[in-house]
C-alpha positions in Angstrom: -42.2 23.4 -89.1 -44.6 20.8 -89.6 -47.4 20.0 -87.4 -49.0 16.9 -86.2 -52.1 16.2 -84.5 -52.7 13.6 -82.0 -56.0 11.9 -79.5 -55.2 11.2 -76.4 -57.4 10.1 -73.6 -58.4 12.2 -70.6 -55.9 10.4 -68.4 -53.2 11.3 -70.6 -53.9 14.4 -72.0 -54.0 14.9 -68.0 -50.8 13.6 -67.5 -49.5 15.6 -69.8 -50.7 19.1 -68.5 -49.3 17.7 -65.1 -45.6 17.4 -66.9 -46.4 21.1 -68.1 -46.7 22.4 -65.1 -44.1 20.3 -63.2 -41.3 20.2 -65.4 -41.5 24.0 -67.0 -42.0 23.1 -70.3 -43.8 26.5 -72.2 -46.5 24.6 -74.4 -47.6 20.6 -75.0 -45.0 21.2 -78.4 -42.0 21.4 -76.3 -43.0 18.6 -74.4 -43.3 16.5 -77.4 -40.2 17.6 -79.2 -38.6 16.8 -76.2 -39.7 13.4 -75.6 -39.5 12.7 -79.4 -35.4 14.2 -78.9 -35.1 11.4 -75.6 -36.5 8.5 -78.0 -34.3 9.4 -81.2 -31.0 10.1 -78.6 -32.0 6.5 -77.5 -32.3 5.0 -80.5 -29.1 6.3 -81.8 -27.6 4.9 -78.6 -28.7 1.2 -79.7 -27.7 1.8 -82.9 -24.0 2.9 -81.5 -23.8 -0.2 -78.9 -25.0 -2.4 -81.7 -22.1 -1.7 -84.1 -19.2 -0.7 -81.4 -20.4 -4.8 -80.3 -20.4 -5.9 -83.4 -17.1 -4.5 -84.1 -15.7 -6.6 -80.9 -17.0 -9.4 -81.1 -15.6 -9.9 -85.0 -12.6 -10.6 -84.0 -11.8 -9.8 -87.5 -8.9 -7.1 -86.0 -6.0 -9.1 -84.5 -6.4 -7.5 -81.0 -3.9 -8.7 -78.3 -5.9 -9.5 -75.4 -4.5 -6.3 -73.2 -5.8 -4.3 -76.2 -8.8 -5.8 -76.7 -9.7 -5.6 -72.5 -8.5 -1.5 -72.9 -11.0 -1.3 -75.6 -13.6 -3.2 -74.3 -13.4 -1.3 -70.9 -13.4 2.4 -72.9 -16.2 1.1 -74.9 -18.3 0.7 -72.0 -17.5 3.7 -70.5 -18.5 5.3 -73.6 -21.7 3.7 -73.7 -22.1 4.6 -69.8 -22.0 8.0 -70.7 -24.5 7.9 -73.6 -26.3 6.2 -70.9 -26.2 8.8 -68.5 -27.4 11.6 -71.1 -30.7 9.7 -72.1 -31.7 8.9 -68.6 -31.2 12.5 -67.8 
């Protein structure tokens, strides 16, 4: 595994040994590869939304509109639920 070294400020370098102690993570690496998980699972998320609206908004599939509503309406539950896991 490779390792990374980073300065923080006193404020945040208290904030997180507060997050530590709070949220039950075993060392300042968890807590990092964790955060560092959220923000990729994010980003993966925009990247997902981007293309699945893309995709729509083409038009280049001759959807009927009932179709196209059914798909729109599963896409944004889809996207609901990625929502739901990053916020978490």
């Amino acid at each position: 595994m490779a390792t990374v070294t980073i300065s923080l400020p006193e404020s945040l370098k208290s904030f997180v040994e507060s997050q530590l102690a709070n949220k039950g993570f075993g060392n300042v690496s968890e807590y990092f590869r964790s955060l560092l998980r959220d923000a990729q699972a994010k980003e993966q998320e925009a990247r997902l939304e981007a293309l699945l609206l893309e995709g729509l908004a083409s038009h280049s599939i001759p959807f009927d509109a009932d179709f196209r509503a059914r798909l729109e309406a599963k896409t944004e539950a889809i996207l609901e639920k990625y929502r739901d896991r990053v916020r978490s």
